[in-house]
One Martini backbone bead per residue (centre of mass of N, CA, C, O) as a GRO file, in nm:
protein
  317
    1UNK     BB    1  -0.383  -0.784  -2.290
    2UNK     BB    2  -0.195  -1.066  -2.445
    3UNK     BB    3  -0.057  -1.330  -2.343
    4UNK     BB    4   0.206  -1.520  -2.351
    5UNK     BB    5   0.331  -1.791  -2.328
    6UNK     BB    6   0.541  -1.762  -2.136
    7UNK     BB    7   0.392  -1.602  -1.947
    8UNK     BB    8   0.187  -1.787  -1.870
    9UNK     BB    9   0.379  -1.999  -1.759
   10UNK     BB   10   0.495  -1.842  -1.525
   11UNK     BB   11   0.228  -1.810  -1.373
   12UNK     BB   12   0.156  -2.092  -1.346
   13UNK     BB   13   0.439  -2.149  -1.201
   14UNK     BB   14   0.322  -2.000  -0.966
   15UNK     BB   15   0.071  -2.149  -0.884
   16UNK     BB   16   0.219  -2.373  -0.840
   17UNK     BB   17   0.447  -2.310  -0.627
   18UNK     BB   18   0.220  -2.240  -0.391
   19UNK     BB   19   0.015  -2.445  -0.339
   20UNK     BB   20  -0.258  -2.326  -0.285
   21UNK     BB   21  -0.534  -2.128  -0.166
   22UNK     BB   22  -0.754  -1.858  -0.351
   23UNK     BB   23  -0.979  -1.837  -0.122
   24UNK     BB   24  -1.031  -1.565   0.102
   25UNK     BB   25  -1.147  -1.473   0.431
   26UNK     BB   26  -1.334  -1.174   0.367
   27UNK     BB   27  -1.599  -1.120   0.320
   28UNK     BB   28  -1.804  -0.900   0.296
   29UNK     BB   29  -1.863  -0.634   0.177
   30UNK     BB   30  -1.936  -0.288   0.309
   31UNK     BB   31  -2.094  -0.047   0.274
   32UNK     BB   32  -2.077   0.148   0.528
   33UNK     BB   33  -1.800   0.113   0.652
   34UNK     BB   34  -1.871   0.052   0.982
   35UNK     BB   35  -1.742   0.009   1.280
   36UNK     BB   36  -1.694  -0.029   1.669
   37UNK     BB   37  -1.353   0.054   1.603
   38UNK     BB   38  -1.123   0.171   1.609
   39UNK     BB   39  -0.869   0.293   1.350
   40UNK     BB   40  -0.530   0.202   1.195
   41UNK     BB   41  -0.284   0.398   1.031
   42UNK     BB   42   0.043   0.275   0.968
   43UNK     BB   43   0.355   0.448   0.858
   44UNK     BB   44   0.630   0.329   0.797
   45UNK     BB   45   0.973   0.363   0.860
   46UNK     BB   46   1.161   0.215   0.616
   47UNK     BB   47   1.256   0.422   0.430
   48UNK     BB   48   1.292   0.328   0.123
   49UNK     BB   49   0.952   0.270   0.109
   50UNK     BB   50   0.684   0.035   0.195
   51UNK     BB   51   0.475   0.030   0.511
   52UNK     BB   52   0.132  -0.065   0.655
   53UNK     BB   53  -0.030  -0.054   0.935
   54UNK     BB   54  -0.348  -0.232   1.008
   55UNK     BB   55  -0.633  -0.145   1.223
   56UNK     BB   56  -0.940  -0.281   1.201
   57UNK     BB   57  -1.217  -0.453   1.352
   58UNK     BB   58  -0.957  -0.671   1.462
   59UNK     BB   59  -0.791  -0.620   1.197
   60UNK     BB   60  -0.502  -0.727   1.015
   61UNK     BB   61  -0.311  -0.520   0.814
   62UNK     BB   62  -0.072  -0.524   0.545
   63UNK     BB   63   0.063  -0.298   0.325
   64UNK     BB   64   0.357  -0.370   0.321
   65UNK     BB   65   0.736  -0.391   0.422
   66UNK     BB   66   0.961  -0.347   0.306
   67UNK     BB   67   1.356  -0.363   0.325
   68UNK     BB   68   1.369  -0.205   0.600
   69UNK     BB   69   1.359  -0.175   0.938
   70UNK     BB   70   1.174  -0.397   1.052
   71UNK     BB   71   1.168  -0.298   1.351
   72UNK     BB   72   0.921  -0.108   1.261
   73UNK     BB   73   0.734  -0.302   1.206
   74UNK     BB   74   0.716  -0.502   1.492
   75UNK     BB   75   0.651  -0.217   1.659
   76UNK     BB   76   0.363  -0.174   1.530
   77UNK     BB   77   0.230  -0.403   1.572
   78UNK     BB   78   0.239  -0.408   1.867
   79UNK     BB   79   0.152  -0.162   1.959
   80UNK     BB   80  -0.148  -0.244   1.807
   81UNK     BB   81  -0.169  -0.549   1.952
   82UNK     BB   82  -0.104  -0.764   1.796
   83UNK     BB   83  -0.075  -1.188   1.696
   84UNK     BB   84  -0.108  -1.095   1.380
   85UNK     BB   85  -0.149  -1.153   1.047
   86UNK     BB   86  -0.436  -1.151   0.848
   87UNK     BB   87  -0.325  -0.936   0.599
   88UNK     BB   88  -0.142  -0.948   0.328
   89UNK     BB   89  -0.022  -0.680   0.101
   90UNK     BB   90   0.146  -0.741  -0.194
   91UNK     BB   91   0.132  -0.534  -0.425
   92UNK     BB   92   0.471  -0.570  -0.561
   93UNK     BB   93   0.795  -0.697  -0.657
   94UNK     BB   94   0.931  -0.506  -0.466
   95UNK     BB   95   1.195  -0.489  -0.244
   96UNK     BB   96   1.047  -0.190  -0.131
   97UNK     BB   97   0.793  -0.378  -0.021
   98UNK     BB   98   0.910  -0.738   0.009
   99UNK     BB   99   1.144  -0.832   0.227
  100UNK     BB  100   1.049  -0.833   0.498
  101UNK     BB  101   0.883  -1.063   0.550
  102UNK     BB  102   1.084  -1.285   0.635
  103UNK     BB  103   1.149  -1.148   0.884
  104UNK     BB  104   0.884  -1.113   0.973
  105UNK     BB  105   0.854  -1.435   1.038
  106UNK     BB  106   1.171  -1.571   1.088
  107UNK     BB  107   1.219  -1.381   1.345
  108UNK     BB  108   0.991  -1.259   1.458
  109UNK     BB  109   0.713  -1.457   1.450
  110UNK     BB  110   0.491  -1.417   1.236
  111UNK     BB  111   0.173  -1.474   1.162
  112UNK     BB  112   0.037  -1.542   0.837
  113UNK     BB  113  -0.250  -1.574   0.660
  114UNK     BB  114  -0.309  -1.394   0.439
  115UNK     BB  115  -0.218  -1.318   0.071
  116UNK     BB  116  -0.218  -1.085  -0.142
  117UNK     BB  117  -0.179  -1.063  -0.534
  118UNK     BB  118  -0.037  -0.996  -0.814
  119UNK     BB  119   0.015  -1.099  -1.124
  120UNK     BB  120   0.332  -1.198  -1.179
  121UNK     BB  121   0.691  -1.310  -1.304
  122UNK     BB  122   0.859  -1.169  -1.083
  123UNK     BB  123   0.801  -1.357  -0.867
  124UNK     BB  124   1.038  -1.560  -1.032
  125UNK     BB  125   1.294  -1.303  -1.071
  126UNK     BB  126   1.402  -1.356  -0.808
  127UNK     BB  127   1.528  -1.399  -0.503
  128UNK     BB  128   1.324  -1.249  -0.292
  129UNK     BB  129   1.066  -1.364  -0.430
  130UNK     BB  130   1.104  -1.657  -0.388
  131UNK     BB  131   1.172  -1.694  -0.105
  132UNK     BB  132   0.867  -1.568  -0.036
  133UNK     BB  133   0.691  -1.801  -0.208
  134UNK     BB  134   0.788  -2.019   0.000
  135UNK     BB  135   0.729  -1.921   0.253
  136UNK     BB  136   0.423  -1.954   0.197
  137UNK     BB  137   0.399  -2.231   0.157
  138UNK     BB  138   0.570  -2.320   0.386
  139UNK     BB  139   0.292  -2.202   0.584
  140UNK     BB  140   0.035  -2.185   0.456
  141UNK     BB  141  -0.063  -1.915   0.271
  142UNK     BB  142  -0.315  -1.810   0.190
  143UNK     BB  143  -0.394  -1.701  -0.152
  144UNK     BB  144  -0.453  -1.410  -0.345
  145UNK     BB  145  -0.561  -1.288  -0.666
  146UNK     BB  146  -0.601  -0.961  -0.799
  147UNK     BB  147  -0.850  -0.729  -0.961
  148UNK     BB  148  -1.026  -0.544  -1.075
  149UNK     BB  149  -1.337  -0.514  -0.896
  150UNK     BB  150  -1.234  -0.634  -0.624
  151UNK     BB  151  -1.380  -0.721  -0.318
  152UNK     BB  152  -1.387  -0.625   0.054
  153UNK     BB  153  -1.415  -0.678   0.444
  154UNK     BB  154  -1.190  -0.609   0.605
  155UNK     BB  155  -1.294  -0.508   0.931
  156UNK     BB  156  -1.581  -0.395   0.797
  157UNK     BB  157  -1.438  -0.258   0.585
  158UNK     BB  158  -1.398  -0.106   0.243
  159UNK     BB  159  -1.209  -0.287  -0.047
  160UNK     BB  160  -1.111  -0.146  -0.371
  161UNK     BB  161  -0.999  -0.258  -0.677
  162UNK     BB  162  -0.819  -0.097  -0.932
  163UNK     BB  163  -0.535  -0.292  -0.942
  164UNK     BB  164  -0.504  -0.456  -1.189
  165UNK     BB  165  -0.602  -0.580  -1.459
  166UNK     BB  166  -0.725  -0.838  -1.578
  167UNK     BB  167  -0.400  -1.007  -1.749
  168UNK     BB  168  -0.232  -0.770  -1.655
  169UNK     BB  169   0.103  -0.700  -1.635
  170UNK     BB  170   0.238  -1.034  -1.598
  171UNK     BB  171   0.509  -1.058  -1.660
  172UNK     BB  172   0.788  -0.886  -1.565
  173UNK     BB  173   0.977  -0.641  -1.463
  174UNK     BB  174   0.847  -0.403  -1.701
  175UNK     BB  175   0.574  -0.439  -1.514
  176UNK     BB  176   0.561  -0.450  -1.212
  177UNK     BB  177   0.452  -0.160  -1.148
  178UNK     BB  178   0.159  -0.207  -1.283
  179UNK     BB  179   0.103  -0.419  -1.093
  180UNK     BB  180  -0.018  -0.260  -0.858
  181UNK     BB  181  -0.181  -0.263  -0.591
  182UNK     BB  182  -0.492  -0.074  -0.621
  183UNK     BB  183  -0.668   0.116  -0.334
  184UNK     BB  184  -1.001   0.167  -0.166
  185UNK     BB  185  -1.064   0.277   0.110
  186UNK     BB  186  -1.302   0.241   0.371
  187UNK     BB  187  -1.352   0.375   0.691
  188UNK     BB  188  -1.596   0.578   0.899
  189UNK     BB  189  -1.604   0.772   0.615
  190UNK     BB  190  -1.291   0.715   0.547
  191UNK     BB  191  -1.050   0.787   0.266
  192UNK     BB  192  -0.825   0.586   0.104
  193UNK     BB  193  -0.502   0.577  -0.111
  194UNK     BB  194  -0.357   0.314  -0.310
  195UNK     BB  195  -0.052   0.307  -0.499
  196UNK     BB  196   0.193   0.254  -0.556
  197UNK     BB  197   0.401   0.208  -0.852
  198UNK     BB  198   0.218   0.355  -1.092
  199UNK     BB  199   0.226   0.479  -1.380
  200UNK     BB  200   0.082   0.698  -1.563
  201UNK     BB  201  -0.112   0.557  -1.725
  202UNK     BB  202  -0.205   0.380  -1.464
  203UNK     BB  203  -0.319   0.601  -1.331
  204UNK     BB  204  -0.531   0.701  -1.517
  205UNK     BB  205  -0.695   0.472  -1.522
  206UNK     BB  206  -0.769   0.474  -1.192
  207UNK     BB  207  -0.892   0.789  -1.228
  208UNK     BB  208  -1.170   0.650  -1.412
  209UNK     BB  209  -1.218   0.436  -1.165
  210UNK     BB  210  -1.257   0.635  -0.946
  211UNK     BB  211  -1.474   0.889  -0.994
  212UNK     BB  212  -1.753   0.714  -0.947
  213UNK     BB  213  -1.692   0.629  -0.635
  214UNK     BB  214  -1.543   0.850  -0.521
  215UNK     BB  215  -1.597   1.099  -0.194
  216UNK     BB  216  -1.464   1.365  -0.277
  217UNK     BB  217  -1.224   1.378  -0.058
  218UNK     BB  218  -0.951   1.242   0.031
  219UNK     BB  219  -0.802   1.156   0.328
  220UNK     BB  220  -0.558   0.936   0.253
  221UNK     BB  221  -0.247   0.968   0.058
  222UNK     BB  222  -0.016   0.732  -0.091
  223UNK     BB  223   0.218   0.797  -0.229
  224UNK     BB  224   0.317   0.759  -0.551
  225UNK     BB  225   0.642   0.608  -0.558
  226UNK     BB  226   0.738   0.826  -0.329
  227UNK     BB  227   0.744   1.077  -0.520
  228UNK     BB  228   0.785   1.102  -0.781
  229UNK     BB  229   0.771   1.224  -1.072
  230UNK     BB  230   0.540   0.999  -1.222
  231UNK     BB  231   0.357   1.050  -0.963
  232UNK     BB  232   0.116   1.203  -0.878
  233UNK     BB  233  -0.049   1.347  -1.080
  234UNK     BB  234  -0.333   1.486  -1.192
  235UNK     BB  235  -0.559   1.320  -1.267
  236UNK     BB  236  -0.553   1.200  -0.990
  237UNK     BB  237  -0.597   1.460  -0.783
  238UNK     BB  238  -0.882   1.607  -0.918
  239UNK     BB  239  -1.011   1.341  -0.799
  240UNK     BB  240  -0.912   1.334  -0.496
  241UNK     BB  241  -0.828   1.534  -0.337
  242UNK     BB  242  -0.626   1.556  -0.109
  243UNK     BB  243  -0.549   1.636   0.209
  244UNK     BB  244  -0.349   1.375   0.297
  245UNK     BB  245  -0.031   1.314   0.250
  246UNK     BB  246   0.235   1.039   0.186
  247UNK     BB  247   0.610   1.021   0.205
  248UNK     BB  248   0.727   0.702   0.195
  249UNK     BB  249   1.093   0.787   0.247
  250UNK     BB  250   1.456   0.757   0.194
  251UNK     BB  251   1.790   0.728   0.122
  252UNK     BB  252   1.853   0.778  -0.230
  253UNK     BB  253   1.869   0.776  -0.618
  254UNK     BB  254   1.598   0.871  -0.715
  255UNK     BB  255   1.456   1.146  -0.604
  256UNK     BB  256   1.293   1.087  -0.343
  257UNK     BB  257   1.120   1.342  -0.371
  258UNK     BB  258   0.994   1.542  -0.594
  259UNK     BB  259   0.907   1.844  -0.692
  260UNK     BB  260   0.727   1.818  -0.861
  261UNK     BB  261   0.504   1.605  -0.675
  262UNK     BB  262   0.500   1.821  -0.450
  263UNK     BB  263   0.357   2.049  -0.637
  264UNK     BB  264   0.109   1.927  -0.691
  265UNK     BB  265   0.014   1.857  -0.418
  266UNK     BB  266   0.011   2.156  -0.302
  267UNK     BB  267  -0.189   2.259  -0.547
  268UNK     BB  268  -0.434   2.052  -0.410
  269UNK     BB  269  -0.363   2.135  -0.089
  270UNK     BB  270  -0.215   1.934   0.031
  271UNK     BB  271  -0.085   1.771   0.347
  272UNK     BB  272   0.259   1.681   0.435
  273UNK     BB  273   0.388   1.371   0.493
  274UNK     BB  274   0.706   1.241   0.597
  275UNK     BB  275   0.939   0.908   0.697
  276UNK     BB  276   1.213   1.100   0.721
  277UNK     BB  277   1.065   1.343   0.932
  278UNK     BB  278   0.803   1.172   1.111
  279UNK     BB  279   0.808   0.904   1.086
  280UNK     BB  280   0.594   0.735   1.214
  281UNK     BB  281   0.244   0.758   1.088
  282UNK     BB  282  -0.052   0.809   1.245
  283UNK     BB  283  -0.378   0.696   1.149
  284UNK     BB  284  -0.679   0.817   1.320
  285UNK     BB  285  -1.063   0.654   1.317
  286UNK     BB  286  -1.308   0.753   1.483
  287UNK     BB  287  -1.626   0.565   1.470
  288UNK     BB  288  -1.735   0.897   1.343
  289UNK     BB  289  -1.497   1.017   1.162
  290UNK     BB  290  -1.255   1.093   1.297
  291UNK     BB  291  -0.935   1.232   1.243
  292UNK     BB  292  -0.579   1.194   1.319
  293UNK     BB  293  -0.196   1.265   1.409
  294UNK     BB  294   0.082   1.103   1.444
  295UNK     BB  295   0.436   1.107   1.536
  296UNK     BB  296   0.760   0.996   1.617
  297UNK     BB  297   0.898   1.246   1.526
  298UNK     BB  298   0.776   1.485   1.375
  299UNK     BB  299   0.468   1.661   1.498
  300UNK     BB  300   0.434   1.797   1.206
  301UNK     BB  301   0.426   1.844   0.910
  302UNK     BB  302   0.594   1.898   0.647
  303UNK     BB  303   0.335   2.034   0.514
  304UNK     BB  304   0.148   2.298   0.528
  305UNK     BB  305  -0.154   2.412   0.408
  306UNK     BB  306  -0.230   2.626   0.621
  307UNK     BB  307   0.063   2.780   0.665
  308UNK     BB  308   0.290   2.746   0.451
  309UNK     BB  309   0.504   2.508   0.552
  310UNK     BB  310   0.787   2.392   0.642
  311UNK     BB  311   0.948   2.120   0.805
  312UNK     BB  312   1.226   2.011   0.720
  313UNK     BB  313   1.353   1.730   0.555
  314UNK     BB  314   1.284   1.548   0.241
  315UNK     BB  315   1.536   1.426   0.078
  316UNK     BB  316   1.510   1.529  -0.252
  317UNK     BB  317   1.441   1.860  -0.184
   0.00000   0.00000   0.00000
C-alpha cells in the first residue's frame, strides 16, 4: 500500500512530536526462549478492552493497558513484584487498549522505559491519543515503532512481530484497528499469540505469515478484537489450533464476544476463559514449561473443552 503525501506527512508528524530515541534496548532474540525463572502473563479485567501484564526473566512487559479499571492493572503489576514497566506495547490507538496508560502513569506512579507502537496517523486523531504521545515525550519513554518481520528477545523470551507490514496501515481512523500489532511469543517451551483488534482480511494476512514459523498448537491465544464476530476467523484457528483462549471483554454494545467466534474457538478444540466471568486469569510458565491457570474470579474456565460445559455468563453470548 503506498503512503498518501497526506498520511505520510501525519506519520512524519507523530515522529517529530515524540521527539525521542527509535532504537530500544531489546537485546538479541533467543532462539531456544527459555528464562531461568518463572513468567507470567495476566489477562487483566479492564471491562471491555484489552490490557495483559508479563513478567518473564524479570522484565515487565505490558501490552494494552485498557480504558477502564486501571486500579486492576495497578494491583496485577504489584501483585507481579513489579517497580517499573520495562516495555509497554501499545497495539493501536483505540480508547480500550492505550487510555489508561496516562493515569497508571500520572496517578498510579509508574515509570515506563520504553514503548512500541506501530506507524498510524490516528495517534495524532483524537484527544486521548495525543495526550497519550505527549505523556511519552515527557517523560522521555523511548519509542519504536515496529512492523512485521522484527524480532525481540525481552526477558529473554522470543517475540516475533507478524503485523502491521511496514508502510501499511498507517493512515487514520478506518485503518487504526489492522494497525495492530500481532505478535508470537515463545518462552519456555510455550507460545502465546497477541492479534489486536485486526480485521478478517489481515488475519488472514498474518495466519500465512504465521504458518511456517509457529509449533502449532499455540497454547495461548488472546482471542482477536474481543470476540468480535469479524476476529479469530477460520482460517487462523486452523493455523494455531489454540488450547487455551481469553476473551477479554465485559459491558459493550458491541455484541462482544459474538456467537460466532465463540463457535469457531469451540469447534478447534479451544479452552475459553472470559474476563467478564474469571476476572484477571493469570498464565504461568514454570521454567520447564510446565503451563497452569488461576483467575481472580471464578476459578474454572468459562467453556471447558475438556467437559463440554460453560460457568457463567459472558456478555454478549
Amino acid at each position: 500500500m503506498r503512503r498518501s503525501s497526506t498520511t505520510a506527512g501525519l506519520v512524519l508528524l507523530l515522529a517529530a512530536a515524540v521527539a525521542v530515541p527509535v532504537q530500544i534496548d531489546a537485546g538479541a532474540a533467543s532462539t531456544q526462549a527459555v528464562t531461568s525463572t518463572v513468567a507470567t502473563i495476566a489477562f487483566v479485567d479492564v471491562g471491555q478492552g484489552d490490557a495483559v501484564v508479563m513478567k518473564i526473566g524479570g522484565a515487565v512487559i505490558v501490552s494494552d493497558v485498557g480504558e477502564h479499571r486501571p486500579e486492576n492493572v495497578d494491583a496485577t503489576l504489584r501483585r507481579l513484584g513489579a517497580n517499573r514497566i520495562d516495555v509497554v506495547i501499545l497495539t493501536h490507538p483505540h480508547n480500550d487498549h492505550v487510555e489508561n496508560l496516562s493515569e497508571l502513569v500520572e496517578e498510579f506512579g509508574w515509570t515506563v522505559r520504553s514503548a512500541v507502537l506501530s506507524e498510524s496517523a490516528y495517534w495524532q486523531g483524537t484527544k486521548t491519543n495525543r495526550k497519550i504521545i505527549k505523556l511519552l515525550r515527557d517523560r522521555k519513554v523511548k519509542i519504536q515503532f515496529v512492523s512485521r518481520g522484527d524480532h525481540f528477545g525481552w526477558g529473554g523470551a522470543d517475540w516475533r512481530i507478524l503485523n502491521p507490514p511496514a508502510g501499511e496501515f498507517i493512515g487514520g481512523k478506518p485503518q487504526a484497528a489492522n494497525a495492530s500489532i500481532a505478535y508470537l511469543l515463545r518462552v519456555n517451551g510455550i507460545e502465546a499469540l497477541f492479534t489486536g483488534d485486526v480485521e478478517r482480511k489481515v488475519a488472514k494476512q498474518v495466519a500465512s505469515f504465521l504458518e511456517p514459523v509457529t509449533t502449532s498448537p499455540v497454547e495461548i491465544f488472546l482471542a482477536t478484537h474481543h470476540g468480535s464476530k469479524e476476529g479469530s476467523i477460520d482460517e487462523l484457528l486452523d493455523v494455531i489450533h489454540p488450547i487455551s483462549a481469553v476473551l477479554s471483554t465485559g459491558d459493550n454494545t458491541y455484541e462482544h464476544p459474538s456467537l460466532e467466534a465463540v463457535a469457531r474457538l469451540k469447534k478447534i478444540g479451544a479452552t475459553i476463559w472470559c474476563t467478564d466471568v474469571n476476572g484477571t486469569i493469570t498464565a504461568t510458565i514454570s521454567t520447564r514449561g510446565k503451563l497452569s491457570w488461576r483467575a481472580s474470579g471464578r476459578s474454572t474456565p468459562w467453556w471447558s473443552a475438556a467437559n463440554k460445559r460453560y460457568v457463567g455468563h459472558c456478555v454478549g453470548t
